[in-house]
C-alpha positions in Angstrom: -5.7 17.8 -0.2 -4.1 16.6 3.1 -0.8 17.2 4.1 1.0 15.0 6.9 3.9 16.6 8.5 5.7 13.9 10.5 8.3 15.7 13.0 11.0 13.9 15.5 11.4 14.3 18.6 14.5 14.9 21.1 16.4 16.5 23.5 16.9 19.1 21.2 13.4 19.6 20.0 11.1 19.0 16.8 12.8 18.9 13.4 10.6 17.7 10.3 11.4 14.6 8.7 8.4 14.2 6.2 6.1 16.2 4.6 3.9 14.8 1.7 0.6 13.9 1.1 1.3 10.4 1.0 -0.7 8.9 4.3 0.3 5.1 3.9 4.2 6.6 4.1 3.9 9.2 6.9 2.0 6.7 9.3 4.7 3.6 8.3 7.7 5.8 9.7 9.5 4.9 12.8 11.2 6.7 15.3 14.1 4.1 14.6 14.5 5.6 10.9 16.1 8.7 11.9 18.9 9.2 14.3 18.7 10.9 17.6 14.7 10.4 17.4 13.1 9.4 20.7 9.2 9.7 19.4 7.4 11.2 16.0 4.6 13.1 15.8 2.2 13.7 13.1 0.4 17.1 12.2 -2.6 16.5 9.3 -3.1 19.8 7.3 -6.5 20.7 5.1 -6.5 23.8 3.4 -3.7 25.6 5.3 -5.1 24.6 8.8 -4.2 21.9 10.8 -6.7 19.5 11.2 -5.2 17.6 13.8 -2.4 15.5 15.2 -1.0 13.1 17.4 1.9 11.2 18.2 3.0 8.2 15.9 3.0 4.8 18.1 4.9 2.2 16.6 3.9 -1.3 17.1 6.2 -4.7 17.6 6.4 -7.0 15.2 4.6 -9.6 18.0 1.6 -7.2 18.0 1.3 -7.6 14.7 1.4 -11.4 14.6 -1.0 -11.3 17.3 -3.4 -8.7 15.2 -3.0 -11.1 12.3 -4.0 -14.3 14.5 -7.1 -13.0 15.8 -8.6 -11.6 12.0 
């Protein structure tokens, strides 16, 4: 089973907001839901090792029109 651990980021370092295996929720988070959050990152976990992770890029609602417009 996967485990996402999504973590925010700021001055004051990483804290952990989310951890779940529930992908569609950890990738839909943005830095705007927590306070004091300037980025999020995401670890993926597999049978107590990390598999991998990157940071969580939020994109604007125009990009998502313009996604939507070319399909």
């Amino acid at each position: 089973m996967k485990i996402y651990v999504v973590q925010s980021f700021n001055e004051d370092g990483l804290e952990n907001v989310y951890v779940g295996d529930d992908s569609k929720k950890a990738l839909s988070l943005k830095a705007a839901d927590f306070d004091h959050c300037d980025a999020l990152f995401v670890e993926i976990w597999e049978d107590g090792e990390k598999t991998d992770d990157f940071r969580l890029l939020e994109t604007s609602e125009d990009d998502e029109d313009e996604l939507e417009q070319e399909a």
